[in-house]
Structure formats: C-alpha cells, structure tokens
C-alpha positions in Angstrom: 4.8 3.4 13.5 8.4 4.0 13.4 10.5 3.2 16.2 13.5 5.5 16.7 16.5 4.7 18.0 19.9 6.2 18.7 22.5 5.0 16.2 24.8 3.5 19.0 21.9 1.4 20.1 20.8 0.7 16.7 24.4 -0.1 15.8 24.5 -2.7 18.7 21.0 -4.3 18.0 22.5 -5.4 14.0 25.5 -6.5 15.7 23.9 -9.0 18.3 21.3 -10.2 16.6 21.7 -10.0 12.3 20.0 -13.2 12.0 16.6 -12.2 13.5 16.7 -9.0 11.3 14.1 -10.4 8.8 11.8 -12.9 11.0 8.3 -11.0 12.1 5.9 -12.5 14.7 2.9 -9.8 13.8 0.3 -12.0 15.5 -0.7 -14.2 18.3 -3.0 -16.5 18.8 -4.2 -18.1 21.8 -7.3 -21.4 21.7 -9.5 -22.0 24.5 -12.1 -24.6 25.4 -15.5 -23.3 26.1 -18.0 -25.9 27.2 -21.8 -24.2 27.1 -23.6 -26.9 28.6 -23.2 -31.0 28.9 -23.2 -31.8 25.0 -21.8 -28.7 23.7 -18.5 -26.7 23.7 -16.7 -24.2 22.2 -13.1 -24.1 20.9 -12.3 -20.1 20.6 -9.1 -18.8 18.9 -8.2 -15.1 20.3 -5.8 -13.0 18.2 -3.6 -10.1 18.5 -2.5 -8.3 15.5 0.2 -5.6 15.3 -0.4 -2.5 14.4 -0.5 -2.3 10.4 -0.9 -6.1 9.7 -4.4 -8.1 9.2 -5.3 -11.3 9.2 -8.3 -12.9 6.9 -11.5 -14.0 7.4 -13.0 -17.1 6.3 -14.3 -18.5 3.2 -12.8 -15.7 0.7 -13.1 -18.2 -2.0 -10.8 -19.5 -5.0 -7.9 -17.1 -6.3 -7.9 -14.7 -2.9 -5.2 -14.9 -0.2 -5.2 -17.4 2.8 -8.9 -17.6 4.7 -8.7 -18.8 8.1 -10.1 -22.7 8.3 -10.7 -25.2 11.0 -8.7 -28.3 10.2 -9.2 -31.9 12.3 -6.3 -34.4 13.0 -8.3 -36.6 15.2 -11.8 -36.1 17.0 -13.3 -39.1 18.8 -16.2 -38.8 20.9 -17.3 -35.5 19.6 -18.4 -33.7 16.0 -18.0 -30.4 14.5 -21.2 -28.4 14.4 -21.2 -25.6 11.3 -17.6 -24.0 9.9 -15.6 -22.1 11.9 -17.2 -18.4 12.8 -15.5 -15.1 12.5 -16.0 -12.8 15.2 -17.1 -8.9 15.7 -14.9 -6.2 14.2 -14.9 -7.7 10.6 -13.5 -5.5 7.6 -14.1 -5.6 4.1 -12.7 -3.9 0.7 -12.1 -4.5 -2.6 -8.5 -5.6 -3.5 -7.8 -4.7 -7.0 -4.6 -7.3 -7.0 -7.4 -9.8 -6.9 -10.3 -8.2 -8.0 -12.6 -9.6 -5.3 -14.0 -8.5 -1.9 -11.5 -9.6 0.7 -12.6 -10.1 4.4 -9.9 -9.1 7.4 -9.1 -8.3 11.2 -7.3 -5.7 12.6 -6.0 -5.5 16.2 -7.8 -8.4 17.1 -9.3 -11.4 15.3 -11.7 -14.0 17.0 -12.6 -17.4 15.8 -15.2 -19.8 17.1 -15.7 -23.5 16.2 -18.6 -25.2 18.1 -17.7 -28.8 18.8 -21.4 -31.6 20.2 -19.8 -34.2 22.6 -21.7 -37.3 21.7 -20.9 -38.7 25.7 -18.1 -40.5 27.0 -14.5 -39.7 26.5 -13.6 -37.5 23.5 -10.6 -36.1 21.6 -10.4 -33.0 19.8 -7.0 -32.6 18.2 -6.4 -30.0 15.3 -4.8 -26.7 14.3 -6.5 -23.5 12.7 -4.5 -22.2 9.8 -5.1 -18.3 9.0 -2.8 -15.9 6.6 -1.8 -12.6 7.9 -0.2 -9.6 5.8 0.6 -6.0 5.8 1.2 -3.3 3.0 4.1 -4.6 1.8 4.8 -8.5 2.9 2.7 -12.0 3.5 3.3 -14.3 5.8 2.7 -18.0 4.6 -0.1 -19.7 6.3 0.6 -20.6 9.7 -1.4 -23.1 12.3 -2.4 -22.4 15.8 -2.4 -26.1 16.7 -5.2 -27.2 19.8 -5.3 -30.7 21.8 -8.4 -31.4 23.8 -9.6 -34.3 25.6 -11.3 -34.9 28.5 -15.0 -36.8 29.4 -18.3 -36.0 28.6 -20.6 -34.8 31.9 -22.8 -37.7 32.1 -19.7 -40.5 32.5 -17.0 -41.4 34.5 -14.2 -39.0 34.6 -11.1 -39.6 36.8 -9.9 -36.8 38.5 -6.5 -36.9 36.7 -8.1 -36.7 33.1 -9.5 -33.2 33.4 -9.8 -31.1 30.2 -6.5 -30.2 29.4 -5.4 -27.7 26.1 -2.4 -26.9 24.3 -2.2 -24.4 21.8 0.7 -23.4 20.7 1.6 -21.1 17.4 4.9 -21.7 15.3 7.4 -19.5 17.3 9.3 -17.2 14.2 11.8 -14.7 16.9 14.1 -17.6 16.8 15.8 -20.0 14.5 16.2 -23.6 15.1 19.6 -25.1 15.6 19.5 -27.2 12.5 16.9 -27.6 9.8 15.0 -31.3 10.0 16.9 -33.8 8.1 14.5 -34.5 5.2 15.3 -37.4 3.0 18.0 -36.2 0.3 18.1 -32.9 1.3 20.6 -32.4 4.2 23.3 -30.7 1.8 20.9 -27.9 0.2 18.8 -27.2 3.2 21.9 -26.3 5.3 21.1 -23.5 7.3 23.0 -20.0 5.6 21.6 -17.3 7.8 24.6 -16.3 8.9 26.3 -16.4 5.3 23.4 -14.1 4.3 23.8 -11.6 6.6 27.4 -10.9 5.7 25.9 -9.4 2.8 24.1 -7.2 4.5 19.6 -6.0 4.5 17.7 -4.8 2.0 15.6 -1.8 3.2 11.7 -1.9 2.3 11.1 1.5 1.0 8.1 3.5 2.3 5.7 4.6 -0.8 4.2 7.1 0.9 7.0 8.7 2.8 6.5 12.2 4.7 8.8 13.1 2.4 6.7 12.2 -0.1 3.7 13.5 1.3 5.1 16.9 1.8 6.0 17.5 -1.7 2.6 15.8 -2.9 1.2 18.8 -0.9 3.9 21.7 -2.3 3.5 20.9 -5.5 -0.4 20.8 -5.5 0.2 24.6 -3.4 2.1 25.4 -6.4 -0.5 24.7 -8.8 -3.3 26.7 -7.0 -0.7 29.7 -6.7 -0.7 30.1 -10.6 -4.8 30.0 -10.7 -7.3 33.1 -11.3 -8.4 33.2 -7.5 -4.8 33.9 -6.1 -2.3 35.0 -8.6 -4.1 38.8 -8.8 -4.6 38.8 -5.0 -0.6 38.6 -4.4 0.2 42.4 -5.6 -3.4 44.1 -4.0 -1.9 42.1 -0.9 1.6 43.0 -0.6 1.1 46.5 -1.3 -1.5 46.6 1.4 1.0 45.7 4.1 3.8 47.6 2.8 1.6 51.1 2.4 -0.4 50.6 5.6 2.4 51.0 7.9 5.4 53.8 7.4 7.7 50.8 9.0 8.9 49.1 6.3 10.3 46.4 8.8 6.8 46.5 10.2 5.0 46.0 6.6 7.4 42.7 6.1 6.7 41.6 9.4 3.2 41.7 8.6 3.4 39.8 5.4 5.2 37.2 7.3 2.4 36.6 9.8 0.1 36.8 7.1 1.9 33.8 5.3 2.4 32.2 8.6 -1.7 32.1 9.0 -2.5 30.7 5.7 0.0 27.7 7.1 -1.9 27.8 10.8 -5.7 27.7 8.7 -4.3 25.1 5.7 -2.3 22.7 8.6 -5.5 23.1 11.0 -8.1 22.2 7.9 -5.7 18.9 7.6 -6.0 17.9 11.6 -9.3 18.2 11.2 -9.7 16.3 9.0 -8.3 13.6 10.8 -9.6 14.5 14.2 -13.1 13.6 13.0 -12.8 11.0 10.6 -9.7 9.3 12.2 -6.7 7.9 10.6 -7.7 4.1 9.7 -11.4 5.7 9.1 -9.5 7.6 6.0 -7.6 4.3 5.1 -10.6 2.4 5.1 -12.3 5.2 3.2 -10.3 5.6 0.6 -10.6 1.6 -0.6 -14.5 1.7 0.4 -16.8 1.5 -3.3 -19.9 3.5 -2.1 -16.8 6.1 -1.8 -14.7 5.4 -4.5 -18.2 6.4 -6.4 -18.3 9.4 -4.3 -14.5 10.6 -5.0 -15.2 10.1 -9.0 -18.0 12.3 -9.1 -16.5 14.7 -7.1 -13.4 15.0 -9.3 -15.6 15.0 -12.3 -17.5 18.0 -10.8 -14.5 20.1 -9.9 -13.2 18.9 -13.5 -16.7 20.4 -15.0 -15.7 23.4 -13.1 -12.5 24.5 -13.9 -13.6 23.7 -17.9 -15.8 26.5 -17.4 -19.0 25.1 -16.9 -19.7 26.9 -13.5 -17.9 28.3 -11.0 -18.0 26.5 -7.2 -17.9 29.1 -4.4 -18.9 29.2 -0.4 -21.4 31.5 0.4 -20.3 35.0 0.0 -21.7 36.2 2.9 -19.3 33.6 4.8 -16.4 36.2 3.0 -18.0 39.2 3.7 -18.8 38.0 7.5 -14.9 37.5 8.0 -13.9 40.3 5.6 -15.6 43.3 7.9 -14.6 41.3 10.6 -11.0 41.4 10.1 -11.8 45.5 8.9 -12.8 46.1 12.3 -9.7 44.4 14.3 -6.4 45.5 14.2 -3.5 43.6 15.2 -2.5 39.9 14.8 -6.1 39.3 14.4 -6.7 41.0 11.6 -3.9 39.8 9.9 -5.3 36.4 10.4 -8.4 36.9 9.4 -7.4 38.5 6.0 -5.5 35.0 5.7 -8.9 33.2 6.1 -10.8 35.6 3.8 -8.3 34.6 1.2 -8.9 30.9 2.0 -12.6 31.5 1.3 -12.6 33.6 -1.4 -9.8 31.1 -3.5 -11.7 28.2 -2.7 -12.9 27.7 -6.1 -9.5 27.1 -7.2 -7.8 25.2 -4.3 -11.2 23.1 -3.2 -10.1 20.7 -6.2 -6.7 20.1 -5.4 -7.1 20.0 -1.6 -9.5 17.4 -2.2 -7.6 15.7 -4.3 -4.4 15.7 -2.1 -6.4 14.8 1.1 -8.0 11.7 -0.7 -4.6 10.7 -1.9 -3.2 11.0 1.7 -5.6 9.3 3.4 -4.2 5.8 1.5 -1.4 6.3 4.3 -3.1 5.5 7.4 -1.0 8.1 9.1 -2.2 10.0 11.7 -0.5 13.5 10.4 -0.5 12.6 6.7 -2.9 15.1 6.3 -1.4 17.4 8.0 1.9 17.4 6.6 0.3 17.7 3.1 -1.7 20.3 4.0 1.6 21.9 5.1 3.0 21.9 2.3 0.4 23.2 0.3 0.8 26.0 2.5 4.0 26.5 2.4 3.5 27.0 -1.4 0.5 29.2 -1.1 2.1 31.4 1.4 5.6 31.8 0.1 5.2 34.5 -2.8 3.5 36.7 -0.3 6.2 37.1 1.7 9.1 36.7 -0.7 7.4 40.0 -2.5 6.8 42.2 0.9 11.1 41.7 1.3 11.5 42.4 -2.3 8.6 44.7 -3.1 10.6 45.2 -6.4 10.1 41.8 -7.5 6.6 43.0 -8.1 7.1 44.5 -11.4 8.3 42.0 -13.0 5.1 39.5 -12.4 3.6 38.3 -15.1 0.2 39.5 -15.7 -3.1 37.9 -14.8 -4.1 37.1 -18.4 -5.5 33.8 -20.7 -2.6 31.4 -19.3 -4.4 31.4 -15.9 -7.5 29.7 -17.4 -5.2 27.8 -19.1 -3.8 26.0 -15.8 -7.3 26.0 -14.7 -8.4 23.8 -17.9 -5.1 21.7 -17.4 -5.7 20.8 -13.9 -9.2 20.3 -15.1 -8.4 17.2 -17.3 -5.7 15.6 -14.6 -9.0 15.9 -12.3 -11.0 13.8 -15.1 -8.0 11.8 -15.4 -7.4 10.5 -12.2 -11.5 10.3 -11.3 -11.1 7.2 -13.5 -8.8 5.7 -10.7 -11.3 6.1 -8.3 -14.5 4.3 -10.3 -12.2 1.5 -11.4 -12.1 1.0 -7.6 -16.2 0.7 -7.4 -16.0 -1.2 -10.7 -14.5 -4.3 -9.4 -15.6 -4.3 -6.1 -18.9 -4.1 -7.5 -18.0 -6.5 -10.5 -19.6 -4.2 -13.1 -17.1 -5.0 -15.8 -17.5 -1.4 -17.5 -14.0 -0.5 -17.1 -11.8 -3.1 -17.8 -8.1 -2.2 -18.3 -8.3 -1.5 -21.9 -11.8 1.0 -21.6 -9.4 2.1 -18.5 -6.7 3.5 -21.1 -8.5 4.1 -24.0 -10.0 6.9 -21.7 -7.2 8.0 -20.8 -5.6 8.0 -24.2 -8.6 10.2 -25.5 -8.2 12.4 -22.3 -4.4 13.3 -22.8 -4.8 13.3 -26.3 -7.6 16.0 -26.0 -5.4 17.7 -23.6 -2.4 17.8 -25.9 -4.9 19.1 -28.4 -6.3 22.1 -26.0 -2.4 22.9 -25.3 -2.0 23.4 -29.0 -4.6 25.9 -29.3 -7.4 22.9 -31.3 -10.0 23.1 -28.8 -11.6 26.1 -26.6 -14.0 26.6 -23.9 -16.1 29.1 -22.7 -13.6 31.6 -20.7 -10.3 31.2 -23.2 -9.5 33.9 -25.4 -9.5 34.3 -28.9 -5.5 34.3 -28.6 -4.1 31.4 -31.0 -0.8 32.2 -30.3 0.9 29.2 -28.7 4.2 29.8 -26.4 7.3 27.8 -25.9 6.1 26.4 -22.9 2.6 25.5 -23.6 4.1 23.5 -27.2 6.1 21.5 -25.0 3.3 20.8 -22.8 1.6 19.7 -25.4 4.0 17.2 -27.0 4.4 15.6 -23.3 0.7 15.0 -23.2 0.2 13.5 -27.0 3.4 11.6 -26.4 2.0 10.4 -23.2 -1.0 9.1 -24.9 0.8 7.0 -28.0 2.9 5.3 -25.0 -0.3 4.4 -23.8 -1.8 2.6 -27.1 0.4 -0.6 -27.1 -1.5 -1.2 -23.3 -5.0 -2.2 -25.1 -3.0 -5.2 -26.4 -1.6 -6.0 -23.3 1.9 -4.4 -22.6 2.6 -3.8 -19.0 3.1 0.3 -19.1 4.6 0.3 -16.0 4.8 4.0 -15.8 0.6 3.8 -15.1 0.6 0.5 -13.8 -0.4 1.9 -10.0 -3.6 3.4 -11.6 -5.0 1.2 -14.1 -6.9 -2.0 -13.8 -4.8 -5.5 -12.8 -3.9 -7.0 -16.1 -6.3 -9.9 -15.5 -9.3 -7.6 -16.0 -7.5 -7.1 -19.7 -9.9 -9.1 -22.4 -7.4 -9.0 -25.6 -3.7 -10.0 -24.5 -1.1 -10.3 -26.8 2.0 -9.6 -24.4 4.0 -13.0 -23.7 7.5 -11.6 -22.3 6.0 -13.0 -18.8 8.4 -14.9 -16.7 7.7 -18.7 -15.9 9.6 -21.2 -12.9 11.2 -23.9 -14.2 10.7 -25.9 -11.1 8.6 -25.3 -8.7 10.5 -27.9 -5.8 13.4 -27.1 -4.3 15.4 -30.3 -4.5 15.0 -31.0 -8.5 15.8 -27.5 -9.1 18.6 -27.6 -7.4 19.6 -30.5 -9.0 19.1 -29.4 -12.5 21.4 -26.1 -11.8 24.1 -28.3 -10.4 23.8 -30.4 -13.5 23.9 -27.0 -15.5 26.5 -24.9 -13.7 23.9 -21.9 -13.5 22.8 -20.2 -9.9 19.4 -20.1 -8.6 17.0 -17.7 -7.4 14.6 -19.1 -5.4 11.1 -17.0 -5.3 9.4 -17.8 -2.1 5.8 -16.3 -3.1 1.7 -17.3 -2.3 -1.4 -17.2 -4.2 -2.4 -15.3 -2.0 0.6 -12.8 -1.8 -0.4 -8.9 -3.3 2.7 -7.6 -3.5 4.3 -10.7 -5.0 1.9 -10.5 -8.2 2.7 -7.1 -8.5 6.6 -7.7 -8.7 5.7 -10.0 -11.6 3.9 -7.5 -13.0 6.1 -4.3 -12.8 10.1 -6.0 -12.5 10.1 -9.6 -13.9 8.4 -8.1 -17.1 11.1 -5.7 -17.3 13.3 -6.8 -20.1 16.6 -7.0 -18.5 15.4 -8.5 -15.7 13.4 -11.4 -17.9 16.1 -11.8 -19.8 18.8 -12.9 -16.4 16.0 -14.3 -14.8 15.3 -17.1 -18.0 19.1 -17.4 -19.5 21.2 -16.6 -15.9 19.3 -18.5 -13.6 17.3 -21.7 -12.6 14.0 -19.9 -11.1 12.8 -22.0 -8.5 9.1 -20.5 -7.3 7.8 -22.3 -3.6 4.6 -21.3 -2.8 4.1 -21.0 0.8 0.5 -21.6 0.9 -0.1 -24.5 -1.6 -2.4 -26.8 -0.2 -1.4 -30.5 -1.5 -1.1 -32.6 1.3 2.7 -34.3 1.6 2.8 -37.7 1.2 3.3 -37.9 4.8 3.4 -35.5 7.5 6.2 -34.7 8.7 7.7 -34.3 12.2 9.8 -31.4 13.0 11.9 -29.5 16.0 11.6 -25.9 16.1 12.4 -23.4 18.6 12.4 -26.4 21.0 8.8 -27.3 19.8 7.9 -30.4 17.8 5.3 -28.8 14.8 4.2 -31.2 12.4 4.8 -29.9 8.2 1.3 -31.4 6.4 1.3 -29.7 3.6 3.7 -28.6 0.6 3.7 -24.6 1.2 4.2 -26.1 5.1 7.4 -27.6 3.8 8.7 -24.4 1.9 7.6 -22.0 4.5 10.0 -24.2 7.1 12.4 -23.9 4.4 12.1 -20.2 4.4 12.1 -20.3 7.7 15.4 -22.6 8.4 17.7 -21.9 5.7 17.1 -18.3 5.4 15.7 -16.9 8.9 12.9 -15.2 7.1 9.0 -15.9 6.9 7.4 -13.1 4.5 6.8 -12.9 1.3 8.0 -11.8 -1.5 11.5 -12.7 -0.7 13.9 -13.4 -3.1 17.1 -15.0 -2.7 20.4 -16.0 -5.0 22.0 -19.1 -4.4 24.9 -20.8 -6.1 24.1 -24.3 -6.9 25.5 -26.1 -3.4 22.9 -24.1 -1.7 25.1 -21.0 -0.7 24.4 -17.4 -0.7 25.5 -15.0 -3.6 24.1 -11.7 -2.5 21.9 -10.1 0.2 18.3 -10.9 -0.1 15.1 -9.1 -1.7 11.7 -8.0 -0.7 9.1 -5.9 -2.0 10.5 -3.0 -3.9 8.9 -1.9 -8.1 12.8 -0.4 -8.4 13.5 -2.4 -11.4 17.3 -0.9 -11.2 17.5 -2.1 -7.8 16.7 -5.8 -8.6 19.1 -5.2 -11.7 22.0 -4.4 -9.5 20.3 -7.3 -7.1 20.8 -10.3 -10.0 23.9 -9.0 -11.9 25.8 -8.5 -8.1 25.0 -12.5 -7.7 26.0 -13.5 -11.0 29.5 -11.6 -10.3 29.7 -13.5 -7.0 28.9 -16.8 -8.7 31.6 -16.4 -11.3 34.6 -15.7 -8.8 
C-alpha cells in the first residue's frame, strides 16, 4: 500500500531524516518461554510481518533463500528435543529464480523449539536466524537472540533466580554512532551515510503500476474491438440510437449511456472477481502449479478457438433472456441491458483476452488491479460507440467486416499459444518434470512466431480464411516483426541472455547446452583486500551487497551485468567487491558490537557485511549497489533493484565522472 502524503510534509520528512530513507524494519519478532510441565518447555518465536513482505520457513534446502533455524550459544542443564517447528498459516510456491518449492509466512510467522530440562539449574542461550523479503528487496539474515535460565521444578530455586528472557531483534530505524572498530578497518568502514545522501535516492520502480495495468487492459479492449463479434455490431448499434429517437441530442446521449454500461458491467465483472477470490487468493493463484496447469490449457483452448476449431459461446438462451428483456423496458434500463446482451453475445471473442488480462493482473496482489484493467478494457470497447453516435458520419468510412477480422482472431490465437507456455513452465519446475527446459521453452516459441510470420504472409490457412492471397502493407510488416522476432530468438538455445523475453522463459540454470561466457565475476569477495587492491590500482569500487538467497539480485546478473556496456565498466572501470549477507562461515571469532545502544554479537561472515551494510551505508536490503572511490567515499547515489540497463549505465559512468575530478 501506498502512503500519500502532501508534498510539504513529504518535503520535511527527506529533510529531517535522509539517512533513514533506505533502512526497513518489515518484521518483528518477539521469544517466549513456555514451560508445559516439570521436564519440558517451550521457547516460541512470534512474528509480525508487514504487509507485502514474508519470511521463510524452515529446512528449504541447499541453493533456496534463508530458512529460519534454531542456533545454540550455550545450553546447560537442558537439551533440544526435534528442529525448530513452523507454525499454522504456512505458504508454498514455486520460485522460478530457484527453481524449487519455497516455504513462507505472511502477516505472521510462528516458531516453536521444544527444550527437556534434565533438573537442576539450566541455561538456554541462543538466537533464531530467519530471512525475510518482498517483491523487490531481501534482507540479510537477521537473529532474534533469547537468554533463559532459571531452575528445574524438582530443585532449589531462590526466589531471586526466577526464569527471566531477553529477546531482542537487531534494531534497523536507527544508525549507530560509529561503526565497531574492527582490526585494520577503521579508515574504510567510516560511516558515509550522510555523504550518500547528498547524492540523493534512487526510486524502486513499480512493475505493475496502475498505469500499467490500465493500458494492459486498453490495449487488450482494443484488440477485441477489431474481432468478428463486435466490429459489425458498432454500425446496427449506432444507427439504432440515432433513428429511434427524432432528438439527435437524445440519440448521442443514449450512445453515451450505452458506452457508459459496458464500463459499469466490464469494471463490475473485475470487482468480482476479486470480491470472491480475494486479492492475495489471486496472488497466490497465479504462482500455484495445479493452476499454472489450469491457465495453459485454458489459453490453449481459447487458442484452438480462435484458429477455427470451434467456436466458444454462453448459452443462447442466457442472450435471448436479456435481449427480450431489455425489448420490453424502456429507459436507462434498457439501454443497459442492450450493453449486457452485447457482453454475452461477444464473449467468444473477448472471453480470451479478459482471461488473459485478469490472470496477468492478479500477479499484482492489488485489491483493484482487476478492476482498473477491466476499466480499461472498457474504455476501449465502449469508445467507438459513442465517438460514431457524435459523428454519425464517421460511419461511412469504416472499414468493412471482411477476412482481416479472422485474421486478428488467428493472431491473437498464436499470442494465446504463446504465452500458455509461460504458464506450464510454471507447473514444470514446481513439479520438476524437466520437459520444458529453457531451450524446448524457445524453440516453441521460435516455431510459434515463425508459423505466425508464415500465416501473415499468406503460407498457411485455416478453416474460416478466404481464398484471398493478396497480402497488405500492414499485414507484410506484421509479418517481418514476427519472423525477425523468431531469428532473435535462436542464439537463446546456446545460451544468450535475450533479455527482451527473459521475464517469460525458464531461469538460465534450467538451460542444458551453454555457450554464453560474457558473465560478470567479483574479484574479491572481502571488503578490506578489495579495497586494498583498488587503492594499489587507482580504480573505484562498487561494492555488490547480494545473498544466495536474494531473487532479485540473480536477476540483475541476469538481465544488466550481462549487458555489454555494463560488463564491460563493471570488469575494466571497477574493482567488484560482492559481500554476501547470508554466507554462513563462521568468523574466526565472534565479534562484539554496539548498535542502536544494544550490544549484538557478529558470528558469521554475511553477519559482518550485513553490519557493514548496515553502518557505512544506513541500508539493510538487498540488491544494493554502491560506488566508492578507493578511501571508502561515495561517488554517486546508490542502487537497488531496477532491469533498466540505461539507468545503471548512467549509474556507473556518473561515478566514474565523480572519481576522476
């Protein structure tokens, strides 16, 4: 949800606080001693989780993002019994990044680890370490460290030693004062948040903006306009209202509730939609496999239809019902239920895309995605009806119902088949069939565009095209698009990115035969010898704070550091330092550190980059990248998650301009 604000107040929150402007504190967590009887007990972790974030479940296995374990420091007088249990409300999906099930919260997590006190005094001192992410960043692990101690029922307790907790997580709405004096690294791990925010914020870009959203649904309204079932009803329409009344003004005015109705039925059809199923029901929806299976066969069906293979239509009594109905009302009513007739009778043609653009929409999570694309599809739909009542003249010159109509129909028939693939490639590696692997993925979709560019050149026919072999202007052009579109694609079975379809096909690690290598590599991947070497150099640095188990960071190397340009600066320009928040190698020592007026303990490496993060920069998500010189200063604002490889063009030459004055 987006908060909005007035721009005097939003001017004053940047002003007083610019260094907080990239530190998030999505969840809480909260540990609690449960005893059940005189041997056993119960340590409980209780979570809140904002509203779009998650946190994961346990035991997700190697090469999946952070699960949630139950880590000891000391424990005397007591042993753990069984691994640490998730609690109720449990999600699952596949993640494609990944390509394995993954295992989350929502809203609320709860943990449980059961503890058998073996009598006497005991100690119970740990931390539970969980990873938590949203659409578009990660945070690195982070601990919710517990202390417990106290005496077994059965012996002595004094009255002062009662039970006592403390369970505290890492506080991230502040920054510390100073960063902890590590050994040989006071000079680079100078805190340079307030350097950084002289340069200013990047925005995170939304990909499904309402913006977005809207036009998804316009241009889809568009589409259906130009198909058999409504193109020939526009004229029989328009001339309806204008002849039925002398009024002229009247006739318009009817037109324009008519086009207003199909906007009330289209918009109402998308509230629905979400009214029943409910907005994180779609989301959840849209990534479940049984689904996903669902979804491809119903593209494929609408696809069969529009190549001529049958036609799909309600029942036509449901049309005649409200056809006679709206026959024997007059009025606003009757206008509105002409609207609905055409609704029913056009469903043939607009079913496919409406289902289409809802499944699209319902990626969003949004409440009134739906909606909003549904009122755009509308919009589209209704427009030409009313634009020809004000200019009845404009009806002469529209271009008859003819052979092109089947034409779009055929068209929008292999974009169905097209993107259907999307949708089992889902179910393929949740399900870990293996039968469409990136290159079966594209060679599909090669054939598909290649057959299309072949039907657009008059080379193939079905069963309602005419005999015509005339090709247009238009439909050439067409053509050439889709057979171009399909050699761009060949390179791809041996392993070149194609960014330009990289949001439908298969992750590159489902690819068998790979002979791409422009892949970008760290040279270091520890802060303090990397900065060393670029001092010894003379280069800058970008440091890439990243996590195995980071989505959005693998897709960054996927779609921008493959990018030629941005290889290129990235290997010759700079010293690439990568710190991964969530590696596991214990340091050779923990380490004892102040933060937000709270001593936390760093035990592991990715703890140690995270408070890096965390210190020098006054951020804790990842991606984020950020352009140093070689003393450890700032050359340019920093970077999250955004594929616009001209953005993180602009993002790497502005620092290399800063470094060299």
């Amino acid at each position: 949800m987006k908060t909005r604000m007035t721009l005097s107040w939003l001017f004053a929150f940047l002003l007083c606080l610019p260094v907080f402007a990239q530190m998030q504190d999505p969840v809480k967590f909260k540990a609690e001693w449960k005893e059940l009887s005189a041997t056993e007990a119960e340590i409980v972790f209780t979570g809140t989780i904002d509203a779009g974030w998650h946190v994961y479940s346990t035991d997700l296995g190697d090469g999946g993002p952070t699960s949630a374990t139950f880590n000891v420091d000391e424990i005397k007088g007591a042993e753990l019994v069984g691994k640490l249990v998730p609690g109720k409300g449990e999600k699952e999906q596949m993640d494609p990044i990944f390509s394995m099930q993954v295992r989350y919260f929502e809203k609320n997590a709860t943990f449980v680890q059961k503890v058998r006190l073996t009598g006497g005094d005991y100690v119970v001192k740990g931390y539970l370490e969980y990873g938590a992410c949203n659409d578009e960043n990660c945070l690195p692990p982070t601990a919710v460290d517990f202390s417990y101690s106290g005496t077994a029922a059965g012996a002595e307790q004094p009255a002062e030693e009662k039970p006592e907790a403390i369970a505290a997580q890492a506080e991230t709405d502040s920054l510390p004062a100073a960063p902890a004096q590590l050994e040989g690294t006071a000079d680079y791990w100078k805190p340079v948040v307030k350097e950084l925010s002289e340069f200013g914020e990047t925005q995170q870009q939304d990909t499904h903006s309402w913006v977005y959203i809207f036009f998804a649904g316009f241009i889809g309204g568009l589409l259906a306009l130009f198909t058999p079932c409504v193109w020939p009803i526009i004229p029989m329409t328009v001339s309806f209202f204008l002849k039925r009344s002398k009024d002229k003004r009247k006739g318009i005015r009817d037109a324009w509730t008519y086009g207003a109705s199909i906007v009330v039925i289209y918009v109402a059809l998308g509230l629905a939609i979400t009214l029943i199923f409910g907005a994180s029901a779609l989301n959840a929806l849209s990534t479940n496999a049984i689904f996903n299976i669902f979804f491809f066969l119903m593209l494929v069906v609408f696809a069969a239809s529009f190549f001529g293979a049958f036609e799909i239509t309600l029942p036509s009594k449901w049309s005649n019902a409200v056809d006679s109905k709206a026959e024997s009302t007059t009025g606003l009513l009757s206008i509105f239920l002409m609207a609905f007739t055409l609704s029913l009778v056009s469903f043939s043609c607009t079913g496919p895309i409406i289902g289409f653009l809802l499944v699209e929409v319902s990626t969003t999570g949004s409440i009134i995605a739906p909606a909003l694309g549904m009122l755009g599809f509308a919009i589209a739909l209704a427009l030409p009806f009313t634009l020809f009542a004000m200019f009845p003249s404009w009806l002469k010159s529209m271009p008859k119902s003819g052979g092109w109509m089947n034409v779009i129909k055929v068209v929008l028939g292999f974009l169905e088949l097209a993107f259907a693939l999307k949708f089992l490639s889902v179910a393929d590696l949740a399900y870990g069939w293996r039968l469409l692997d990136r290159e079966t993925f594209l060679a599909l979709w090669i054939v598909i565009f290649g057959l299309l560019g072949f039907y657009l050149l008059g080379k193939i026919k079905f069963p309602h095209d005419d005999d015509s072999t005339k090709v247009g202007v238009g439909r050439f052009f067409l053509a050439l698009i889709s057979l171009a579109f399909a050699v761009y694609m060949v390179p791809g079975l041996w392993g070149a990115p194609l960014k330009a379809v990289s949001a439908f096909a298969p992750p590159m690690q489902t690819q068998d035969f790979n002979l791409y290598e422009n892949e970008v590599h760290a040279k270091f991947q520890d802060f303090d010898e990397g900065m060393e070497y670029a001092r010894q150099q003379g280069k800058p640095v970008m440091i890439d704070f990243t996590g195995y188990g980071c989505v959005n960071c693998r897709k960054m190397e996927l779609a921008v550091w493959t990018d030629p340009q941005v290889s290129k600066m990235l290997t010759d320009d700079y010293v690439l330092i990568t710190l991964y928040v969530d590696e596991k190698a214990k340091l050779p020592e923990p380490i004892k550190i102040m933060e937000n007026g709270k001593e936390r303990t760093l035990r592991t490496v990715g703890d140690k980059w995270s408070y890096l993060q965390r210190s020098k920069f006054g951020a804790n998500a990842q991606p984020f990248y950020v352009l140093i010189d070689n003393e450890g200063n700032p050359l340019n604002k920093s970077y999250s998650y955004d594929e616009d490889i001209a953005k993180y063009v602009d993002f790497l030459q502005t620092g290399l301009k800063n470094y060299k004055k």
